[in-house]
VOROSE-210103 format. One line per field, with one value per atom (N, C-alpha, C): residue number from 1; residue in one letter; atom name; x, z, y. Coordinates in Angstrom, 1 decimal, decimal comma. Each point is the difference from the previous one (the first is absolute). Example, Ala and Ser with C-alpha at 12.3 -4.5 7.8 and 13.67 -1.06 7.14 Angstrom:
BEGIN
vexkol: c(1;1;1;2;2;2) $
segu: c(a;a;a;s;s;s) $
torfi: c(N;CA;C;N;CA;C) $
px: c(13,2;-0,9;0,9;-0,4;0,9;-0,8) $
pz: c(7,8;0,0;0,0;-0,7;0,0;0,8) $
py: c(-5,7;1,2;1,2;1,1;1,1;1,1) $
***
This chain:
BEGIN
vexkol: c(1;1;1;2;2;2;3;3;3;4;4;4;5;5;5;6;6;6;7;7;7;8;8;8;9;9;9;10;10;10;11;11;11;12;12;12;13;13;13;14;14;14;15;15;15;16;16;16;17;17;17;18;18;18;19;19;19;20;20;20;21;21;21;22;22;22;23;23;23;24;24;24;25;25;25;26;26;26;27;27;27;28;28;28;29;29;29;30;30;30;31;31;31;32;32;32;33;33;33;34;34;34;35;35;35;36;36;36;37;37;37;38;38;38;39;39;39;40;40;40;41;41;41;42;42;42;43;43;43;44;44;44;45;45;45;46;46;46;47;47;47;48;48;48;49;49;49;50;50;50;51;51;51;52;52;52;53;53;53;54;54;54;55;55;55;56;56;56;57;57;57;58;58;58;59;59;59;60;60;60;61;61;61;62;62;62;63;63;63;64;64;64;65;65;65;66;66;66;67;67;67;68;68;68;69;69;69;70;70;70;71;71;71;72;72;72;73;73;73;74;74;74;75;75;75;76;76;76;77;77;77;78;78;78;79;79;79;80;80;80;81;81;81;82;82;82;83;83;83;84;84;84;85;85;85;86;86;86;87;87;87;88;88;88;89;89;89;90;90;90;91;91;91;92;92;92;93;93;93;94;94;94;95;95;95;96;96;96;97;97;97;98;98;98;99;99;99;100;100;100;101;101;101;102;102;102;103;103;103;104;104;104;105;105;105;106;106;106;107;107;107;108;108;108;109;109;109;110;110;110;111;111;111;112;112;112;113;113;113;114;114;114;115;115;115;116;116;116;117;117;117;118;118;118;119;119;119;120;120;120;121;121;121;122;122;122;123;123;123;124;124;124;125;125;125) $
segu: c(x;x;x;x;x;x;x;x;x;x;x;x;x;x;x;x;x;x;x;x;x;x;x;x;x;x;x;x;x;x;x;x;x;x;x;x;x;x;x;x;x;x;x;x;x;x;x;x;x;x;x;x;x;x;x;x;x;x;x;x;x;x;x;x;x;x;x;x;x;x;x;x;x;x;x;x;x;x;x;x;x;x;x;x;x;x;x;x;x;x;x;x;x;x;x;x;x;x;x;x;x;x;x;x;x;x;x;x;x;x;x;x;x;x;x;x;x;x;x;x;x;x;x;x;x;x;x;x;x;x;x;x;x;x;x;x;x;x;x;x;x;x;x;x;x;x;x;x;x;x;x;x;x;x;x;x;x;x;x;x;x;x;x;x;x;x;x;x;x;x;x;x;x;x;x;x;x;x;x;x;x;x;x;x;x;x;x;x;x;x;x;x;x;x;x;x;x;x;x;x;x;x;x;x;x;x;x;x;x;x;x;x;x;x;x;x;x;x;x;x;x;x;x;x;x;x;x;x;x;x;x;x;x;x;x;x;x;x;x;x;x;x;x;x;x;x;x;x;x;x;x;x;x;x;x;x;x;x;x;x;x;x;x;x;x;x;x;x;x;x;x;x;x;x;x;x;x;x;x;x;x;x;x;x;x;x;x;x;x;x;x;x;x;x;x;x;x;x;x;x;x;x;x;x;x;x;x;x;x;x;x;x;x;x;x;x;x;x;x;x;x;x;x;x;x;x;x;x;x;x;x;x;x;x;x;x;x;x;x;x;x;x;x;x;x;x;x;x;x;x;x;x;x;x;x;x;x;x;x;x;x;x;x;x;x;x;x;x;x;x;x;x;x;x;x) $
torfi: c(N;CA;C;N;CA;C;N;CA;C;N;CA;C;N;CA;C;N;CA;C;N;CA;C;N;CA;C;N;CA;C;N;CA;C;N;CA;C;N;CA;C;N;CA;C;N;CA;C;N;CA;C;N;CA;C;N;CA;C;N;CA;C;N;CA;C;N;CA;C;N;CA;C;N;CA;C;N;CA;C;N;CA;C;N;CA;C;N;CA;C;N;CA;C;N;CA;C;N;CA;C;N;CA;C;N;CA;C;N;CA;C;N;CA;C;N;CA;C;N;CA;C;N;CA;C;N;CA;C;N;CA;C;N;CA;C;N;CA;C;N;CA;C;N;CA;C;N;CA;C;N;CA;C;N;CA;C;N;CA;C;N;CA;C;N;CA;C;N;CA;C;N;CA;C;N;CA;C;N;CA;C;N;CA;C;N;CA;C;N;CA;C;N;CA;C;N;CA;C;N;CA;C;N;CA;C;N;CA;C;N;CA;C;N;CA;C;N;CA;C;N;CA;C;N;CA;C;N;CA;C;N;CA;C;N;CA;C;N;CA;C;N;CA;C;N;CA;C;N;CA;C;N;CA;C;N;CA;C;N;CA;C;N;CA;C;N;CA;C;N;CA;C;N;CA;C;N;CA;C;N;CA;C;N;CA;C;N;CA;C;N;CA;C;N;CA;C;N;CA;C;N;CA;C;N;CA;C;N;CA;C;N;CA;C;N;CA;C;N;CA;C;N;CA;C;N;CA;C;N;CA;C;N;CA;C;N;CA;C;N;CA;C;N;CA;C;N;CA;C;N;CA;C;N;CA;C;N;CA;C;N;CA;C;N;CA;C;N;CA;C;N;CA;C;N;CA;C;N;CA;C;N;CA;C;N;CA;C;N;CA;C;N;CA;C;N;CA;C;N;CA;C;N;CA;C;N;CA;C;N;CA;C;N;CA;C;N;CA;C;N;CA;C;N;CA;C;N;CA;C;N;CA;C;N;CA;C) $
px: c(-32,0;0,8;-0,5;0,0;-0,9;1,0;-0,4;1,0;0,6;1,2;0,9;-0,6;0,1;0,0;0,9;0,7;0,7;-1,1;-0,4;-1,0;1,2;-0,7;0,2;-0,1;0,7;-0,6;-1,2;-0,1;-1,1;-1,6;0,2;-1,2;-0,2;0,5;-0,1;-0,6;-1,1;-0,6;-0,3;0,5;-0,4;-1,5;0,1;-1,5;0,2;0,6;0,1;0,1;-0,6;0,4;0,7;0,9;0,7;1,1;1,5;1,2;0,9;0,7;0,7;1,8;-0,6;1,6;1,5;-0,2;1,4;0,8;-1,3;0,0;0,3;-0,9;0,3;1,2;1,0;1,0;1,1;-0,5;0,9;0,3;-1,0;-0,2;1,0;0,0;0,9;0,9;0,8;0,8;0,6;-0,4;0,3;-0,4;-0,4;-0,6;1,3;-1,1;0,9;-0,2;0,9;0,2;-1,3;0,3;-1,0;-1,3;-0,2;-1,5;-0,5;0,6;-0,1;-0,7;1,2;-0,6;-0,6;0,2;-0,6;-1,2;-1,0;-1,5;-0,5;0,7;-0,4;-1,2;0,1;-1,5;-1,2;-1,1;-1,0;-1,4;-0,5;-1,2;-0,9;-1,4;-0,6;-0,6;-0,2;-0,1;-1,4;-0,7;-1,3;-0,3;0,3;-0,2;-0,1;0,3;-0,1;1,1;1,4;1,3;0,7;-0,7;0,1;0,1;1,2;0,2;-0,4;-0,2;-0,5;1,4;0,3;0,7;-0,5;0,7;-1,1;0,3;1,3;0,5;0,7;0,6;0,4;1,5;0,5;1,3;0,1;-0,5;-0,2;-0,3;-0,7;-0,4;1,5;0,5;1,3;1,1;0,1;0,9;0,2;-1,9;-0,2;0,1;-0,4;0,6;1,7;-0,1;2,2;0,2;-0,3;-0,2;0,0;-1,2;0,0;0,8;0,1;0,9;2,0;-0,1;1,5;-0,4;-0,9;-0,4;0,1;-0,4;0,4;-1,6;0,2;-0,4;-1,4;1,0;-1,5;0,8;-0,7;0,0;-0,7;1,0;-0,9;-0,2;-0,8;-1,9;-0,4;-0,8;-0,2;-1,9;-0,5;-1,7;-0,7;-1,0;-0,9;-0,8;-1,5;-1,2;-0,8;0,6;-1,1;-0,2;-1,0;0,0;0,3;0,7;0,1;-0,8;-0,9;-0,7;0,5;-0,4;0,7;-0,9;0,7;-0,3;0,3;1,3;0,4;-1,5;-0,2;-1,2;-1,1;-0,2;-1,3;0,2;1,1;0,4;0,6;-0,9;0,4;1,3;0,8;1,2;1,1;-0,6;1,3;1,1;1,2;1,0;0,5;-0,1;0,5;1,5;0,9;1,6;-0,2;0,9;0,1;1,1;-0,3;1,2;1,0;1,5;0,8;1,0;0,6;0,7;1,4;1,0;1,1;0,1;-0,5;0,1;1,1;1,1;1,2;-1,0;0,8;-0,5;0,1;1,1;-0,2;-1,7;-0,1;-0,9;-1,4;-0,1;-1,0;-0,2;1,3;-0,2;-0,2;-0,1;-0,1;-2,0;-0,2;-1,6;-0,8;0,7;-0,6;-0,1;0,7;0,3;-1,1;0,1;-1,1;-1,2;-0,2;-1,5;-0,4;0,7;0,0;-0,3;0,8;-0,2;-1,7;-0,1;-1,3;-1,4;0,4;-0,8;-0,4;1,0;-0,6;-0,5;-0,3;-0,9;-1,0;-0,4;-1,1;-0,2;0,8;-0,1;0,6;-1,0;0,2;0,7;0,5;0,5;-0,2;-0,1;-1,2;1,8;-0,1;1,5;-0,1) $
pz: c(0,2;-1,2;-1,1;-1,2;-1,0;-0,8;-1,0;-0,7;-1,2;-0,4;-0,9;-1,4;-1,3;-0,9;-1,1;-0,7;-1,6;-1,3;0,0;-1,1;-1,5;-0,7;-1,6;0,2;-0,7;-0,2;-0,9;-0,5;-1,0;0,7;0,9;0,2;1,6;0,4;1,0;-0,6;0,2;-0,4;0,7;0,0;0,5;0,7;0,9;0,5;-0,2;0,3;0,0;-1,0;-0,6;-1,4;-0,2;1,1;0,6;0,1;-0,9;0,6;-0,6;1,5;-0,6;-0,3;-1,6;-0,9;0,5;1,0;1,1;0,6;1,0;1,2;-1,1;-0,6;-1,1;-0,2;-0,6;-0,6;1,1;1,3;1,3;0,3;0,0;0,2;-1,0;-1,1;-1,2;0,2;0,3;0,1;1,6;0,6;1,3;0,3;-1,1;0,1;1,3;0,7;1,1;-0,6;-0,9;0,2;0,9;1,3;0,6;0,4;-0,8;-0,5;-0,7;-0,7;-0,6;0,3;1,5;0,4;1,7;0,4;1,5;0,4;-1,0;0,4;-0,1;0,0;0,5;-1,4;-1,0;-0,4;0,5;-0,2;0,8;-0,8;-0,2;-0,7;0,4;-0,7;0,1;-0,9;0,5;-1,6;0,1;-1,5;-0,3;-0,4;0,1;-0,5;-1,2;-0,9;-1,5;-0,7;0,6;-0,6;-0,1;0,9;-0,2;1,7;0,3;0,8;0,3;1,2;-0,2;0,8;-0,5;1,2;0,8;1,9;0,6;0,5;-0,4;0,8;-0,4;-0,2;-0,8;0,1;0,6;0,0;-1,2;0,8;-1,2;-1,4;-0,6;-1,5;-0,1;0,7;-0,4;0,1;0,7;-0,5;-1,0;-0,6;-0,9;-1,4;-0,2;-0,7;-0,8;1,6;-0,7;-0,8;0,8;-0,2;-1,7;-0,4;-1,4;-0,4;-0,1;-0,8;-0,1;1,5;0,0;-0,7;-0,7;-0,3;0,7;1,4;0,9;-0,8;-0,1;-0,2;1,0;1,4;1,4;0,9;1,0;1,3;1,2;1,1;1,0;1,0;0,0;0,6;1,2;0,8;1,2;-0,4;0,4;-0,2;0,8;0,1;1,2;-0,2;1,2;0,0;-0,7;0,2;-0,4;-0,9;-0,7;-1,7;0,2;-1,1;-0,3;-0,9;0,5;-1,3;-0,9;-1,0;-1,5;-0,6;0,1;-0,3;-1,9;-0,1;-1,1;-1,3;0,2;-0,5;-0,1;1,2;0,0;-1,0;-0,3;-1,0;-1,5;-0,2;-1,1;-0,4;1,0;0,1;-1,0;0,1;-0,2;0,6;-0,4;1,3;0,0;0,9;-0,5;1,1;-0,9;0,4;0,2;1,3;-0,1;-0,6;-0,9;-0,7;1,2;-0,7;0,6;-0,7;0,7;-0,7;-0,5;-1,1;-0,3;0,2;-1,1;0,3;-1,0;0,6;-1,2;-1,1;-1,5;-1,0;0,7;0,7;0,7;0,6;0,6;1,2;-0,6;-1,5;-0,6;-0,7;-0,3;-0,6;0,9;1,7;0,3;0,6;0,1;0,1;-1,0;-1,6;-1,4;0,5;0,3;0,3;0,4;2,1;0,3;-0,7;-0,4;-0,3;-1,5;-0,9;-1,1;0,8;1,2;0,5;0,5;1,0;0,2;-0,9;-1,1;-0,7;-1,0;0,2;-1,0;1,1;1,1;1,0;0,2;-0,6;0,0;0,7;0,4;0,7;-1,0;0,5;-1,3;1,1;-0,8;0,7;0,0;0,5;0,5;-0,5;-1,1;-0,7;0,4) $
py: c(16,5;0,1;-0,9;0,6;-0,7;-0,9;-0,6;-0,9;0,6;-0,5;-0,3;0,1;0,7;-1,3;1,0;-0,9;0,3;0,5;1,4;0,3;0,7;-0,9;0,6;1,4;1,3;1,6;-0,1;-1,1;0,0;-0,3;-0,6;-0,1;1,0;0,9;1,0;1,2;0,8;1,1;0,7;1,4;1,3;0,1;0,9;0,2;1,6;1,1;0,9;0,6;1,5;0,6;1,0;0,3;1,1;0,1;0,5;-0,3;1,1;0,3;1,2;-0,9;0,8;-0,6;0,4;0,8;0,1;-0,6;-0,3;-0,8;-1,6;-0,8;-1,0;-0,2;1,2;0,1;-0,4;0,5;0,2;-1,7;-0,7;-1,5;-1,0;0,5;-0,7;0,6;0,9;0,6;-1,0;0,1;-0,7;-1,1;-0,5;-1,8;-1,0;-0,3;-1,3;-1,2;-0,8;-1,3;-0,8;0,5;-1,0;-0,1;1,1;0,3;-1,1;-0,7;-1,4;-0,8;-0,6;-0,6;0,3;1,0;0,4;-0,2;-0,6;0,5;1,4;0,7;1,6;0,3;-0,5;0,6;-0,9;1,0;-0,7;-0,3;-1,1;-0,7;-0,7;0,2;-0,9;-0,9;-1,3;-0,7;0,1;0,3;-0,2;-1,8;-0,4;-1,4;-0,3;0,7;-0,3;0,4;-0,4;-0,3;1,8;1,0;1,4;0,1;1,7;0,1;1,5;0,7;1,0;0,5;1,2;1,0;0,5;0,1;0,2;1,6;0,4;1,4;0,9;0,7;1,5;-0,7;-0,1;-0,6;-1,3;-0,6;-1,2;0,0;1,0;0,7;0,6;0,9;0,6;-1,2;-0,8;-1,2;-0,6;-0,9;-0,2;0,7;1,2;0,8;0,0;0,1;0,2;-1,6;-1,0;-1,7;0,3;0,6;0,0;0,7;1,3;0,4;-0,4;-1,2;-0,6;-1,4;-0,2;-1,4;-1,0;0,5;-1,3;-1,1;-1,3;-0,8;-0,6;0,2;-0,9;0,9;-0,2;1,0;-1,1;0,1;-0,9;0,9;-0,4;0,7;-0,1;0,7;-0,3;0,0;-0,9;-0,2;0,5;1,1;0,5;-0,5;0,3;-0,5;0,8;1,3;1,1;0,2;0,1;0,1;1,3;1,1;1,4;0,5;1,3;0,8;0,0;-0,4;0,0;1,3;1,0;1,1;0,5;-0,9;0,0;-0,4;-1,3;-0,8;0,9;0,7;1,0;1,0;0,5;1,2;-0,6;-1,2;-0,7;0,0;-0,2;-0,4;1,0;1,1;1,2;0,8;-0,2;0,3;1,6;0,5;1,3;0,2;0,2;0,1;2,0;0,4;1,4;0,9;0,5;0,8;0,0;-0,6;0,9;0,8;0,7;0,7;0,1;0,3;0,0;-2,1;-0,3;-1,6;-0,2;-1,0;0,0;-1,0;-0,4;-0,5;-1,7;-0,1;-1,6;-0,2;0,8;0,0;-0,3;0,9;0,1;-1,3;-0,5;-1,3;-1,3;0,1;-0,7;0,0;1,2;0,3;-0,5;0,4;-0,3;-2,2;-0,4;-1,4;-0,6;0,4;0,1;0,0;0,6;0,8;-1,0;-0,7;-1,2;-1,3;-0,3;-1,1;0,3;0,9;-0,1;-0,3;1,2;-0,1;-0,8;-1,2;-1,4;-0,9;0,7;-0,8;0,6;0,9;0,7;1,4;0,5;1,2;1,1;1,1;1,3;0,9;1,2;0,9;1,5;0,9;1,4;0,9;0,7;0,9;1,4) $
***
């Protein structure tokens, strides 16, 4: 069992550049409180104050995290560094159309997608 820690959303970053805006929406939409604080997302720390996401679950948590403005998330720490696949594709995210999106929905993706991208990540329209 790996350790504990309290991470800022700010300093946790995507590895993946793949997310279907459904499934996303499904997560915010059903956000658990104790996603908070359960551990249940999963990271590794690079040692330079940056955390990597290690698992498709955990990107879709994180995700919703942002667009509910959750602030910190406590974390569960792996050993295994994760392909940062994202990085390799110069860090462009491509969300999948979905369809019939209410105007909420859109304004919570449009959110999303400002937060990221004053962190540097572009997005594939």
């Amino acid at each position: 069992m790996g350790r504990e820690k309290d991470v800022s959303t700010r300093l946790i970053r995507p590895t993946i550049p793949e997310f279907d805006t459904a499934r996303l929406l499904l997560f915010v939409e059903r956000w658990d409180p104790n996603w908070e604080h359960d551990a249940s997302i999963k990271i590794f720390d690079e040692g330079i104050a940056q955390y990597m996401l290690t698992d498709i679950e955990s990107h879709y948590k994180y995700m919703a995290a942002l667009i509910l403005s959750k602030p910190s998330l406590r974390c569960r720490l792996v050993e295994q560094e994760p392909e940062d696949i994202l990085d390799a594709e110069g860090n462009r995210i491509t969300l999948t159309k979905a369809d019939g999106l209410s105007i909420e929905d859109v304004k919570k993706i449009e959110y999303m997608k400002q937060v990221l991208h004053k962190r540097g990540y572009r997005f594939n329209d």
